[in-house]
N, C-alpha and C positions, 0 to 999 in steps of 0.2 A: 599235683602237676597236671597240666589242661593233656588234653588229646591233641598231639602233633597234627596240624590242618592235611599235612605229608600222608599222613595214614599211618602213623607206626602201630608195629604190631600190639604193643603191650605200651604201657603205663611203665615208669619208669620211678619209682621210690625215693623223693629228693635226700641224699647222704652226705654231710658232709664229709669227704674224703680229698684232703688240699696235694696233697702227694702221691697218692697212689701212680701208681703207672698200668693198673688193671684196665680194660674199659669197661667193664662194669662199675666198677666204683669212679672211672672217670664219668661214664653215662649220670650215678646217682649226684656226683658233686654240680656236671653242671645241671640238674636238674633242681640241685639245691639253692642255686646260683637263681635260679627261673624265676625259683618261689620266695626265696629271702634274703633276696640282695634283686629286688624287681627294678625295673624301669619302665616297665609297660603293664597294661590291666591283666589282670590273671587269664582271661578268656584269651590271651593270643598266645599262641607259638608259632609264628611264621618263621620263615628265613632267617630274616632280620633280630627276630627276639631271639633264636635259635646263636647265631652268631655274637651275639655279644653277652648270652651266656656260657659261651662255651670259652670265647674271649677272656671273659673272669675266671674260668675255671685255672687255664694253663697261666693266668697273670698268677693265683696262688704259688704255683710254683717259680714262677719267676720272683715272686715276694722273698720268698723263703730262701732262695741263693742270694738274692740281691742283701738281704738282711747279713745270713751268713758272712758275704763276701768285706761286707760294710765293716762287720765286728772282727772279721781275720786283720781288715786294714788299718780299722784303728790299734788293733793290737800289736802289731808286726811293726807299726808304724811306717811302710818304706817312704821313699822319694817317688812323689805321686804327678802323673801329668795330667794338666787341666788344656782342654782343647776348647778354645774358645773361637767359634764362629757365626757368622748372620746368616746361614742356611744350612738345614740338614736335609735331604729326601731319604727320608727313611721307606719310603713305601710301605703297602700292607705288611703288618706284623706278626700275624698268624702263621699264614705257613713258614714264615722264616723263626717264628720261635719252637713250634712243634720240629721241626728241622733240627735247630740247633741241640735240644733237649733229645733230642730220639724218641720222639715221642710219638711222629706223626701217625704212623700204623697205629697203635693204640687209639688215637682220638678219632681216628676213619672209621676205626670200630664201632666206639662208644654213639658219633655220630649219627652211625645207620640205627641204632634205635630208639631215632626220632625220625626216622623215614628219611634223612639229609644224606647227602654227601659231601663228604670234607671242601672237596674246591669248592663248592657250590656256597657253604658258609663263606668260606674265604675272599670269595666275590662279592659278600655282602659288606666287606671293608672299605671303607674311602680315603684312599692315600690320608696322611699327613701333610697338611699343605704349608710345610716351614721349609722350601726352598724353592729353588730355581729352575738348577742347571747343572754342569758338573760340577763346583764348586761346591755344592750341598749335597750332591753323592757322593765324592769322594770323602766328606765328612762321614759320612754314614758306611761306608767302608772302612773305613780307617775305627770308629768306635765298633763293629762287627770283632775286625782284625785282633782290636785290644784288650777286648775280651777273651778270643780265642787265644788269644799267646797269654791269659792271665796276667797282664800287667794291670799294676796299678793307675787309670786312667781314668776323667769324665770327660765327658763334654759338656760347652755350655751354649748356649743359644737361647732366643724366643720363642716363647708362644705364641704365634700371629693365628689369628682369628679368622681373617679370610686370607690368608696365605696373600702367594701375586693376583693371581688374579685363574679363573677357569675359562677356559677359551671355548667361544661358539662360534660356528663360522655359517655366516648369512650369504644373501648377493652381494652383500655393500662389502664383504670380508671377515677379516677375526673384529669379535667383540668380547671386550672383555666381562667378563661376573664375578662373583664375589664368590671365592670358594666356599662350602658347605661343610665342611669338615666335621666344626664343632657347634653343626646346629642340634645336633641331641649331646653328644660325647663321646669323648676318646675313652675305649675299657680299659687303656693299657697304662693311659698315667696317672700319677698319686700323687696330691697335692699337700704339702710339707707346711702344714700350717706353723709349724714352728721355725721354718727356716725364712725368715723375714728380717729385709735391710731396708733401711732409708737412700734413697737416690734425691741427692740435690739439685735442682739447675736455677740458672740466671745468679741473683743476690750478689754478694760486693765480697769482698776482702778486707778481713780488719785483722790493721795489729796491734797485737800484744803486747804488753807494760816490756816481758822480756825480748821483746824484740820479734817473737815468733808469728806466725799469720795466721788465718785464720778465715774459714768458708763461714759466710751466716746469710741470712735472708735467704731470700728468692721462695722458690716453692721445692717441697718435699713429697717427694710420692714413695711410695712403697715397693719394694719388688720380692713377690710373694713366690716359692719355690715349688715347681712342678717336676715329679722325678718319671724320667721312661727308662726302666727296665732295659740291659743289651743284656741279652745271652749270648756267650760265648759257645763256639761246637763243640759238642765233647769234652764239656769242662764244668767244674762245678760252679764257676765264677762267673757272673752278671753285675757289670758296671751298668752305670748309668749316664742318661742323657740330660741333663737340669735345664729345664727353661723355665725361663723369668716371664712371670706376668706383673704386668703394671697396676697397683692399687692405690685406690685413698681410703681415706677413713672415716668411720661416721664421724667424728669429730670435723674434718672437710665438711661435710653438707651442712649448708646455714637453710636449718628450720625456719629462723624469722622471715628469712627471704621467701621463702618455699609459700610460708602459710602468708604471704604477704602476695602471692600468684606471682613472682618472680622465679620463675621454676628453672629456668634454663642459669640464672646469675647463683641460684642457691646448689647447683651442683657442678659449676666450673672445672675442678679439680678432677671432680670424677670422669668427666668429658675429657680432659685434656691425659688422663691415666689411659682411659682405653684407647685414644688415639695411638699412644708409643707402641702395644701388640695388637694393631689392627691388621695392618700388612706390609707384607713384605716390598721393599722397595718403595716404597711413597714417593712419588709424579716430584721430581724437586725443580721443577722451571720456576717456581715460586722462592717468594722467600720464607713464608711458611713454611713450603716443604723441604727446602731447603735444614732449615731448624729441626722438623720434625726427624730429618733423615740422623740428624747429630745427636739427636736426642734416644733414638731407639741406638746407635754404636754407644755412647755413653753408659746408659741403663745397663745394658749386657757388661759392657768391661767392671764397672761401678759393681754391682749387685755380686758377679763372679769374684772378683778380687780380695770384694769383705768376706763371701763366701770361703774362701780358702785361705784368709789371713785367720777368721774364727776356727776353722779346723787346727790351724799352726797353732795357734797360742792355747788349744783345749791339751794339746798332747803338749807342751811347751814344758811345763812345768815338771814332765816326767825326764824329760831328758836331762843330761849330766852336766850340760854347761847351760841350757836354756836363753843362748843369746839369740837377738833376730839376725847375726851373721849365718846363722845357720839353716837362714830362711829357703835359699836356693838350695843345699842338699836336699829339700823333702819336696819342694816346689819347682816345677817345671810348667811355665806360661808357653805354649805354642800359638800365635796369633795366625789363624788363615787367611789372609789375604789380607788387606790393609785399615778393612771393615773395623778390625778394634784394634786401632793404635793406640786409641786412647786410657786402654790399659798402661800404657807407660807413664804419661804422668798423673795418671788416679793414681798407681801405687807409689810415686812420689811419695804423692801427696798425701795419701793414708799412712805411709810410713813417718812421715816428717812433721805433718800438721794431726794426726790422731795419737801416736804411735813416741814421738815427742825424737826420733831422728834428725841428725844434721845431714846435710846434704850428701856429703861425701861417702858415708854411709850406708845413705839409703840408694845412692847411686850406683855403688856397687851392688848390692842386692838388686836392684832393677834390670840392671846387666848382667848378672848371671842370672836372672830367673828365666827373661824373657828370650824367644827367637819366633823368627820372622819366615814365613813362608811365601813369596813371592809366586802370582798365579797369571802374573801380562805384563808384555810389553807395551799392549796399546794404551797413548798417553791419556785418552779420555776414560779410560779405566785406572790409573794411576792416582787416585785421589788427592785434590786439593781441596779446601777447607778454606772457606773466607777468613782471615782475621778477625774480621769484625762480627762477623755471627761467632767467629769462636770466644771472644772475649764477652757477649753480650751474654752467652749461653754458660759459659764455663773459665770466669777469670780468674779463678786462682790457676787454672791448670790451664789457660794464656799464658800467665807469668812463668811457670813451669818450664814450659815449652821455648818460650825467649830464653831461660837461664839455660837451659840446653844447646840452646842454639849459638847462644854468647861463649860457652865453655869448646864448646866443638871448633867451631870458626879460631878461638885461641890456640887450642890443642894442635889446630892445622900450621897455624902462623909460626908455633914456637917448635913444633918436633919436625915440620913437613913442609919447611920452607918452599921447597921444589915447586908444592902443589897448590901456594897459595894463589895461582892466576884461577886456578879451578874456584875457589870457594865458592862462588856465586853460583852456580851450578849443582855445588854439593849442598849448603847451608838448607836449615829444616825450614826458614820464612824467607819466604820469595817479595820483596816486595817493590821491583822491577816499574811494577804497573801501581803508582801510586795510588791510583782512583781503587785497585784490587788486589790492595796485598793477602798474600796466600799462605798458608802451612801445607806443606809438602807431605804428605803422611806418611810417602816411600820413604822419604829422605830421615823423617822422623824415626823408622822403622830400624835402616839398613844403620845411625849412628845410634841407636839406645839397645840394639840388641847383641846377644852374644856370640848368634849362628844364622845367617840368612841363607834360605835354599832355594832352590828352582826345584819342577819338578818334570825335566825331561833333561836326559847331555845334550840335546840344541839348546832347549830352552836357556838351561843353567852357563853355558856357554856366551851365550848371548848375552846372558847378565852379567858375566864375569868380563869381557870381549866388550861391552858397548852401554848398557844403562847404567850399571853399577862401575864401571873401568873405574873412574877413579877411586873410588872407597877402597877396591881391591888394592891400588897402590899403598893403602895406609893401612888395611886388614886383609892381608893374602890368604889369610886362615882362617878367616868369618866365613866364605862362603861354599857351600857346598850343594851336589844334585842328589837328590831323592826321587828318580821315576816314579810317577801314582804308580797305582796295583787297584785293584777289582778285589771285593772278596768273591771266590768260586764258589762260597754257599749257595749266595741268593741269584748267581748270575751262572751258573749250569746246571749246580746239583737239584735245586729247588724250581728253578723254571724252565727248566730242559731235561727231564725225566725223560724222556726216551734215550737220550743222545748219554747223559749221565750214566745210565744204566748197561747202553754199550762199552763206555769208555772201563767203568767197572770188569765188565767182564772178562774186555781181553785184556787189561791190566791184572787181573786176577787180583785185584784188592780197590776198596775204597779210600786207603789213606792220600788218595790223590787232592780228596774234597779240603784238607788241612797240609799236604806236601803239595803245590800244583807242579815242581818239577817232575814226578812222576808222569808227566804227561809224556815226557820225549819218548817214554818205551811205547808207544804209539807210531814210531816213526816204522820201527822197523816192520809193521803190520800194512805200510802205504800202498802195498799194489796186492795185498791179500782179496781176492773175489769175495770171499763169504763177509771179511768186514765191509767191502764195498756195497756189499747189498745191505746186508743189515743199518749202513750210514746213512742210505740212499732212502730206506722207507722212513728211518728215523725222521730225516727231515724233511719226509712228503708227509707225517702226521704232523709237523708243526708249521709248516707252512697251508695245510689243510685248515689249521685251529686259528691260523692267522688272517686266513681268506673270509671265514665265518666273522671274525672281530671285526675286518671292512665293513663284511657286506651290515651287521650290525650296527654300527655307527656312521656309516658315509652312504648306504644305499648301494653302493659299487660292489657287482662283483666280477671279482676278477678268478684268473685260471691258475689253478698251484701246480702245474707244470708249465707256466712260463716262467722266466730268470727272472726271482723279484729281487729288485734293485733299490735299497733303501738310505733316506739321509734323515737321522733323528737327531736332530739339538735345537739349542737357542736359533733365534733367526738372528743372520748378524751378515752384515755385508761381506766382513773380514772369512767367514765360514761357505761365503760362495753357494749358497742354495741358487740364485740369481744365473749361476754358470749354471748349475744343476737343468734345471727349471729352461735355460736357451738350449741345452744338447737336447731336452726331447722334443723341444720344439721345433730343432732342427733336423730329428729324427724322426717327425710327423710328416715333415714337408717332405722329403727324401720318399717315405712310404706312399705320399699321394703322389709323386710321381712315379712310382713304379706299377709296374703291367704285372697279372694276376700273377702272373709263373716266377715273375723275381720277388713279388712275395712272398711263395712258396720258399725262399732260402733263406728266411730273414728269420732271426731268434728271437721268436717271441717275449717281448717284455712285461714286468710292471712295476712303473715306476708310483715310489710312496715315498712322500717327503711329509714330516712332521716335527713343531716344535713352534713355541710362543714365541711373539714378537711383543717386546715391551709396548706398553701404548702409546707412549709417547715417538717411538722411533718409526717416523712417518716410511721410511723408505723398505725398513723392512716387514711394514704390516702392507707394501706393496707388495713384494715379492712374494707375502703369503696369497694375494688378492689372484696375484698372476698363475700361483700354482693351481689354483679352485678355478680359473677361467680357463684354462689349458686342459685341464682336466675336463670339465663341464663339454668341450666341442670335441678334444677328443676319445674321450668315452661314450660318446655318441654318435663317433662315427662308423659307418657299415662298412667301409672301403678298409679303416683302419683299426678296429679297437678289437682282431681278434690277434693282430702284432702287436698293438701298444694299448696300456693303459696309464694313466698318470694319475694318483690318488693324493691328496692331503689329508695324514692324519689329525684330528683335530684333539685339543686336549689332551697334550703328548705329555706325560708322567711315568714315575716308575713302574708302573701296575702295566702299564701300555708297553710301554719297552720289552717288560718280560712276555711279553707274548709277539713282538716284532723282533726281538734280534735273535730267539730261534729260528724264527721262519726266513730268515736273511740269508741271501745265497752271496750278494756285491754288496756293500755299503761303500757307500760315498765318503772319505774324509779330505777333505778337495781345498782346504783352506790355504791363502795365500801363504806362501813358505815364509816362516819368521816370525809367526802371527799368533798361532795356537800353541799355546805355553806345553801342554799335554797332549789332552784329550782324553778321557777315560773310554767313551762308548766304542772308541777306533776299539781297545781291548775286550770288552764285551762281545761283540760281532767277533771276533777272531776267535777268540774263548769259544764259543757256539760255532764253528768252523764254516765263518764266511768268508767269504776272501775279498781283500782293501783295494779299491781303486783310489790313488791317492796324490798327494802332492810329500815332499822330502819334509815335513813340518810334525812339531812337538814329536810325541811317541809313535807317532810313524815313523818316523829314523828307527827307532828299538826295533818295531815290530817287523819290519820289513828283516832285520837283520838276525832276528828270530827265528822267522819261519821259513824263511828263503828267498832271496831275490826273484825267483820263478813263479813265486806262489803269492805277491804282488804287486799289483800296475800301477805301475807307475806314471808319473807324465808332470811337469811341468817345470817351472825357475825353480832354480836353489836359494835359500836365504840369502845366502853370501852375492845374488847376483839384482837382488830386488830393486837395491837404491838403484844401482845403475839403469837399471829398466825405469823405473821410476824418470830418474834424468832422461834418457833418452825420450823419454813421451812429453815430457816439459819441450823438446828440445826440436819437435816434431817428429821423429827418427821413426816412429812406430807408423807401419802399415798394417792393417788388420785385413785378417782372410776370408776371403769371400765366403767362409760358410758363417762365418761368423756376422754377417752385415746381411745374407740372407734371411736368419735367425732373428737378427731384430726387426730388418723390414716386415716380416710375416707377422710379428705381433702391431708394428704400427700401420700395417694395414688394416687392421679392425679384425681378421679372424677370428679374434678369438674374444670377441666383442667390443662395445663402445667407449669401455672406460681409458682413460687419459692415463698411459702407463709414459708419458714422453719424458717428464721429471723425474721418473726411475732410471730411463734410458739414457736419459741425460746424463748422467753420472760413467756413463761407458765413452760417453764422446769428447773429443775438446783434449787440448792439450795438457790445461792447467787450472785452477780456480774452484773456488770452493764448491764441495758438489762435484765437481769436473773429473775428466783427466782419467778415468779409472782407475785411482788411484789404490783397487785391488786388484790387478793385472787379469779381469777377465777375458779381456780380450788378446793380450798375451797368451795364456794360459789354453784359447779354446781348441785351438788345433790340436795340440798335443792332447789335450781332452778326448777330443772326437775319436783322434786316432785310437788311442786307451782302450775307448768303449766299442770300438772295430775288433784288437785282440778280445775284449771281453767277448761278444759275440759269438769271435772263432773257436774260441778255448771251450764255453758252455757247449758246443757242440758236439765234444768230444767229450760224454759222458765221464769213461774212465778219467780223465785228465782232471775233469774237473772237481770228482770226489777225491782221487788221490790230494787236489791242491786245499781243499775241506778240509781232509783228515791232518794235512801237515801244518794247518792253522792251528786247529786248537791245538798239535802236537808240540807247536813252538809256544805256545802262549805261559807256561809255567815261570817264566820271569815275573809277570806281570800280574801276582799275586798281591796285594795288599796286604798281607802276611809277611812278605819281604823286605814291601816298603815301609810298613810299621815297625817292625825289625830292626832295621836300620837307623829310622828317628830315634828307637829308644835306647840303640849302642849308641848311634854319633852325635846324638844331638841332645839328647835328654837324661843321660844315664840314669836309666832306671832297667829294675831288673826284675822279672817273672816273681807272682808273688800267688802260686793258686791255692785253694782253698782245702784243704787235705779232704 
């Protein structure tokens, strides 16, 4: 074993020891790990080698439950849930596996005799770059969760190679790079050479002498099986995570071609393989990418469904009647968002055309296997699907999808008279727009599955009330809500060690970390001085740890006794950073008009907005552009930046977040009312006791109802009053308030330099018309804004007040466990039942 570059004391004797929980014999294992299981030349132990053998060490034990948990399930056989989604953020997986295991003190130990310290490896992690946004965290909550409650569960997803994309931000604004991820490798996954499926696409349809059909031609790739380890808390059971990587074969590359200098024609297939797990979301203005995007939903449903039809038919034979009606008692399809509809007719289709099923059979099976999770209202999120690339790409399961569509339309006409004026609105092919007929994927979703949910009571409301109304007329008992939930491992216990350790103590137990109702006995401690102090330094060390990660990566440093004011998500018009980003620009102007002594009375701020803008979405890689020029003049001003600071985090991911929503005193969830289905991070901040400045939208309805009316700000329209506002601004009806039109003018005055933000602004003006009309009620919205952020101000002022309204955030947040919400999927939706491992 080389000499730690760190200086450790002693030489460390490589042992293998795959279980122990000593740190001696952990120290000797990962040092066995160093020397014979190498990645790097014998002469280094730096950080970096350090952490990804220590990485392998705790993967042994994650091997060994994962194994165990695998042979309990095949044995036990229960009704298993397969979670099929196109994004996971798992974030770093160290300290959330040594976490999970109890293991972390022991490895801290082990550690220090290599001269390291546990965080300090742990930082030498590079997210998992297989998602987004919350859509990909709440996956990754939800497999945490299903581990911890011992249910039988996977998940399934892709391998993407450069994730979306890694954001760098220049003077020209965000540019995007190719994530890094997997330029050495992942320690934590294990590649299943034996779990390998053929994936078909394009080729024709042939039938059959017996009349049956039949997928042939086109091209065949592979999708080769990657397994990531979830350990569950406190539990001996670790599910996993499967993703599909795309392969071909040596048999694919044409030698003749190769040695003929045709180098690029002799490996087609291979090229066209790594394109499907290259990344995430591929640019689809094209019709390339367009294909390409159909082609990575395909892969996932395709590869996942043979996956667990071969699981069905390995245990098939043990069972006592062995039919495929039995299929759904052991199978449970949950599809996250609309991304893999096309699970429904692959398993048709595997059932009917592999499988040798008639329709009506395999029909049923399809519909009890599958349900549907609905994650937006917005129709440009609502997926449609050209006809024509679906049939060029996938015509057996075109025809599919027509015979679905013909059967649905019938079933309306003969049982649901009433509703037949609806059909055109309900039916799964849209084809209205001749030149662009369409497949509806919602529509496909909400007729072929068994249980469609929302995941908020607005949200699901809303679907039940106005996109889905009519299906509800003909399935009143298809739809149901399931609020997200957080898991509280990786989102206090694990990344808010101070605050964790308080909550600990005057709970006088940790079962909070696996119960989060235990939070409420918190309440009765709200105006206790001694917890007030101890809350108060808690979050001056993580708001201190937060000030350092700024000045780190943005050059900015700001003060951690001013109220830091934070808004972390996707960039999206609908999510209002745009409002965000004009209140401090209104609250700049306001500060330079004031004379020395009424700054003296102003609450010091600093506002951090972070979160990617797709590349393709011109308007919101403005709003990023606007935040970095606001920032840039006012961080530089003497008059003004020791009131205000405005920072953009760049490269906003899970690893990031866990060090921002400690140190969060306000966040921002400001989105038009009706708009955000959820919201997960609104419960993170709350969890870590910030408190919501907000609008009545997705899981801010809950939380507000949670922790107290008093103890969130509120301000602007209600869902229920939007279209009319909407109408009235078509209608001219809207005047907007001077603070708001001084706010724009001061950026079209050039303040905050020369670039051309008028096409952003544009979209705030005008009645009507595409682009126009603000058709996110910004400027509806800003007053009531303004006002908000005047209580906020008053209230920060009044120290007590405002840790008491701290403590009674995280104290209300015990709903909002993803432990409950997984809970719940697995009584109402999936009946499946705890299955841990003795």
């Amino acid at each position: 074993m080389p000499e730690s570059k760190c200086g450790a004391a002693e030489k460390v004797k490589p042992a293998a020891s795959p279980l122990s929980e000593k740190p001696s014999d952990i120290a000797g294992n990962i040092s066995y790990h160093a020397t014979y299981s190498p990645h790097f030349s014998p002469l280094e132990f730096g950080p970096e080698q350090a952490f990804y053998a220590t990485a392998e060490s705790v993967r042994d034990q994650l091997i060994q439950r994962w194994n165990d948990t695998y042979v309990h399930f095949h044995k036990t056989d229960p009704k298993q849930t397969y979670y099929l989604s196109m994004e996971y953020l798992q974030g770093r997986a160290l300290t959330n596996a040594v976490g999970n295991l109890g293991i972390t003190g022991a490895y801290a130990e082990a550690v220090k005799k290599f001269g390291y310290e546990l965080e300090a490896l742990a930082g030498q992690e590079k997210d998992a770059a297989l998602g987004n946004g919350g859509l990909g965290r709440l996956a990754s909550c939800f497999l945490d969760s299903m581990a911890t409650l011992n249910l039988p569960a996977w998940g399934y997803g892709l391998r993407y190679r450069y994730g979306l994309f890694k954001q760098h931000i220049s003077k020209e604004g965000q540019e995007e790079i190719a994530e890094d991820w997997l330029d050495k490798f992942s320690p934590w996954e294990i590649p299943r050479h034996d779990v390998v499926f053929p994936v078909r696409f394009f080729g024709h349809v042939e039938i059959l002498p017996d009349g049956s059909r039949k997928w042939a031609g086109g091209e065949v790739l592979k999708a080769l099986a990657y397994d990531v380890p979830i350990p569950g808390y406190k539990t001996k059971n670790a599910i996993s995570l499967r993703l599909w990587e795309a392969k071909a074969t040596a048999e694919d590359f044409n030698l003749f071609q190769f040695n003929d200098g045709q180098y690029e024609s002799s490996a087609q297939l291979h090229a066209r393989a790594q394109q499907i797990c290259a990344v995430l979301y591929p640019g689809d203005a094209t019709e390339e990418g367009k294909l390409l995007r159909l082609k990575q939903q395909f892969f996932l449903c395709s590869a996942s469904l043979q996956d667990m039809i071969a699981r069905f038919k390995e245990r098939k034979s043990d069972r006592v009647s062995g039919k495929w009606s039995e299929f759904p008692t052991k199978v449970a399809v949950q599809l996250n968002d609309t991304h893999p509809t096309l699970a429904i007719p692959e398993l048709m289709r595997l059932l009917m055309d592999e499988e040798g099923l008639g329709w009506d059979e395999a029909w049923d099976i399809t519909y009890r296997t599958i349900s549907y999770t609905n994650h937006t209202v917005l129709p440009e999120a609502l997926e449609k699907w050209s006809q024509i690339v679906m049939r060029k790409l996938l015509p057996r399961h075109m025809e599919i999808i027509e015979e679905i569509d013909k059967r649905f339309r019938e079933m309306v006409i003969s049982k649901h008279k009433e509703m037949e004026g609806k059909i055109d609105s309900m039916k799964v092919l849209d084809s209205s727009n001749p030149q662009k007929p369409v497949v509806r994927m919602a529509n496909l979703c909400v007729v072929s599955s068994h249980t469609v949910n929302g995941v908020a009571e607005l949200h699901s409301n809303i679907l039940k009330q106005e996109l889905f109304a009519d299906y509800v007329s003909i399935w009143p008992s298809k739809f149901q809500n399931k609020t997200n939930g957080i898991t509280p491992r990786r989102w206090l216990r694990f990344c808010n060690p101070e605050l964790s350790e308080i909550v600990t103590e005057w709970l006088k137990t940790d079962q909070w970390t696996s119960n989060l109702d235990l939070l409420t006995g918190l309440r009765k401690f709200a105006d206790d001085e001694k917890l007030h102090a101890e809350w108060a330094a808690a979050k001056l060390a993580c708001k201190k740890r937060l000030a350092k990660h700024v000045l780190d990566v943005t050059g900015v440093t700001i003060d951690p006794t001013s109220l830091f004011d934070i808004q972390i998500k996707r960039i999206h018009e609908y999510k209002r950073q745009l409002l965000n980003i004009l209140g401090a620009v209104y609250r700049y102007k306001k500060l330079k008009e004031m004379s020395a002594e009424e700054k003296q009375k102003v609450t010091p701020r600093t506002v951090m907005i972070g979160g990617k803008a797709f590349a393709t979405y011109t308007n919101a890689k403005r709003i990023v552009k606007l935040v970095n020029d606001v920032g840039a003049v006012v961080n530089n001003d003497p008059e003004v930046n020791k009131y205000l600071k405005v920072v953009f985090i760049p490269n906003y991911n899970v690893s990031v977040a866990e060090v921002l929503i400690p140190g969060s005193e306000l966040s921002q969830h400001i989105s038009t009312a009706g708009m955000e289905a959820s919201g997960t991070s609104n419960m993170k901040f709350s969890l870590n006791g910030c408190v919501i400045i907000g609008t009545l939208d997705g899981a801010n309805v809950e939380i507000r109802e949670e922790v107290g009316e008093d103890n969130f700000f509120l301000f602007g329209a209600k869902a229920d009053q939007v279209a009319g506002l909407r109408k009235d601004r078509e209608n001219g009806l809207f005047k907007p308030d001077p603070r708001f039109e001084e706010a724009k003018q001061l950026i079209r005055s050039g303040a905050f330099g020369s670039y051309n933000y008028e096409p952003l602004l544009d979209s705030l003006e005008g009645n009507s018309g595409f682009g126009r009309g603000d058709y996110f009620l910004v400027g509806y919205d800003f007053p009531g804004y303004i006002d908000a952020q005047d209580r906020v101000d008053a209230a920060y002022k009044d120290k007590k007040k405002w840790i008491k309204m701290s403590i009674l955030n995280t104290a209300g947040s015990g709903k909002f466990s993803s432990d409950r919400t997984i809970a719940q999927y697995a009584k109402e939706i999936w009946d499946i039942k705890a299955s841990p491992v003795a």
